[in-house]
N, C-alpha and C positions, 0 to 999 in steps of 0.2 A: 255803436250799432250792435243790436242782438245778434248771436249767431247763427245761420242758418246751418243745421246739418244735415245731411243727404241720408234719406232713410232706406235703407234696402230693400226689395221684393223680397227675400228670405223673411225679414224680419216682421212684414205686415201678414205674409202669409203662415207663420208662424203664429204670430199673433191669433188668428182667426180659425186657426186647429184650435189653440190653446180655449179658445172662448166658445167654441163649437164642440168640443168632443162630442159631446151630445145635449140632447133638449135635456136629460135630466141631470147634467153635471152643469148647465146654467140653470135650473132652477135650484139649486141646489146651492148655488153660488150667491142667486138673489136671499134666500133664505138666513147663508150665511151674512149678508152683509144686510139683512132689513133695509131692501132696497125698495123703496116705492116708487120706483122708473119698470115700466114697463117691459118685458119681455126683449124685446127686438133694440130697442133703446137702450136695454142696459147691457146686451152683447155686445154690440155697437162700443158701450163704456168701458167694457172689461179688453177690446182690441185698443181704443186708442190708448188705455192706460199702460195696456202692455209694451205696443212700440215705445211709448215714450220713457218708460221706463227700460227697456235694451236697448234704445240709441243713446239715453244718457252710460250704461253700463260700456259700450262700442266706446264713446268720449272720453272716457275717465281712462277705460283701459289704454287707449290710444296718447292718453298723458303719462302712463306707467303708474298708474292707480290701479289696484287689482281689486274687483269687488265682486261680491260674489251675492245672491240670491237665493233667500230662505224659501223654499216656496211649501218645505215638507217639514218645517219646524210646527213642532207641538204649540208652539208659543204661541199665538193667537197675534200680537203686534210686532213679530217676527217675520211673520208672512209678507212674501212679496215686497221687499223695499228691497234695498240694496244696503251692503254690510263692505265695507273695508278691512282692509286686510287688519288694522288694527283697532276695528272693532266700532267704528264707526258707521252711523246708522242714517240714512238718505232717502228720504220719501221721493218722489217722482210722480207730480201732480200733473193732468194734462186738461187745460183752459176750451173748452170747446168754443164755447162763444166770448168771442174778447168783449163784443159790443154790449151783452148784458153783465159782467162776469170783471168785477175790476179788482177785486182781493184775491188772496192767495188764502185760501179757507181751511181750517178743520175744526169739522165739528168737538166740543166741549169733553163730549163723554171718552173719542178717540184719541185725543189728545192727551187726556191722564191717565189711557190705558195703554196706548201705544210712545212710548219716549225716542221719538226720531232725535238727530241731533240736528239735520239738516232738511229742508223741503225748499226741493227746485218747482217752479213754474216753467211749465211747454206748451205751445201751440202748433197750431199747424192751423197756415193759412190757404194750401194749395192741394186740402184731400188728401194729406199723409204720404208726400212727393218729399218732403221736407219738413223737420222737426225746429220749431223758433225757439230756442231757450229765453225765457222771459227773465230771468233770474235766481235766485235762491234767499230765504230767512232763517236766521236761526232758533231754534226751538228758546231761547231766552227772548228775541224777541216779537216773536209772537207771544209768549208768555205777558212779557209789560204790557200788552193791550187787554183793555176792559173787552170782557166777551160782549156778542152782539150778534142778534138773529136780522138775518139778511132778508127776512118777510118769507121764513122757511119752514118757522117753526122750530128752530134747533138755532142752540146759542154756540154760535163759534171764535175759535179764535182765527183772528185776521191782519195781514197787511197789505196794504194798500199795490196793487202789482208795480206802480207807479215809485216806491220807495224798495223795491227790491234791490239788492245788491246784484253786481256785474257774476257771470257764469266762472268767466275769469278768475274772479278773488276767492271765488271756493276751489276750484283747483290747487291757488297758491294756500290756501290755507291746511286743503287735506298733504298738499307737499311737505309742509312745515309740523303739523302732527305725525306725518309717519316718520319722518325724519327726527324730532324728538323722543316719537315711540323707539327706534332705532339706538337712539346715543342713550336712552333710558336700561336699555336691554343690556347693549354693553359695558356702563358704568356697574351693573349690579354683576356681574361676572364675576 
């Protein structure tokens, strides 16, 4: 079973400062991200992207994963993911509609501009009451898949939500890298 996690009133309402400062900090946002969703639609996308990206942050920290978010890095595919303390990089995708929406997507161009190492899948089935973790892939594999326009116009790379790995085994694996990053540190002393 997927996990459900419990999303806080702080965190949606945050969210929706965040995505609202003003009408010209979301157009400005659509500009940056050559969004062809409309106005109202892509606020809308820039709030549920947000929760779902600080309830995964909430998660991680609550395992003793400490990660932090770039929101004011120069870096253009720095922005807004989440970063581990040893330097690990976590996209945080959020599935609006399950029923048309069955890959876990990014488009072609962001993908070899932006080097995540990890992309979680989230939904919310009950209005952002609660966060569904769908899974997670790794940037290798989605890498092995033959790109492929989803009747979008843009070739992405994709896995199947259906072949996602458990939320679970990324925890245990960021456990195991920081923990290597760790015995790495100390051996070179």
């Amino acid at each position: 079973m997927r996990p459900q996690v419990p999303i806080f009133p702080e965190e949606v309402r945050s969210a929706q400062r965040y995505a609202g400062l003003s009408l010209d900090h979301t157009f400005r946002k659509l500009e940056q991200q050559e969004s062809r969703l409309a106005g109202n639609l892509r606020q809308r996308n820039i709030v549920v992207g947000r929760v779902a990206r600080d309830v995964i942050a909430r998660v991680l920290r609550d395992n003793s994963i400490m990660t932090t978010c770039e929101e004011t890095s120069p870096t253009q595919w720095k922005r807004y993911c989440l970063v581990t303390a040893d330097g690990v990089f976590l996209q945080v995708r959020f599935i609006a509609n399950r029923r048309n929406y069955t890959n876990l997507l990014e488009d072609l161009r962001s993908f070899h501009r932006r080097p995540h190492d990890f992309y979680i899948a989230t939904t919310s089935r009950d209005e952002l009451a609660t966060l569904e973790v769908i899974g997670y892939a790794s940037r290798d594999e989605l890498e092995q898949r033959k790109p492929r326009d989803f009747a979008q116009g843009v070739l992405n790379r994709y896995v199947p939500l259906a072949r996602l790995h458990p939320f679970g085994d990324l925890v245990q694996e960021l456990h195991s890298r920081a923990g290597s990053a760790a015995k790495s540190r100390v051996m070179t002393l």
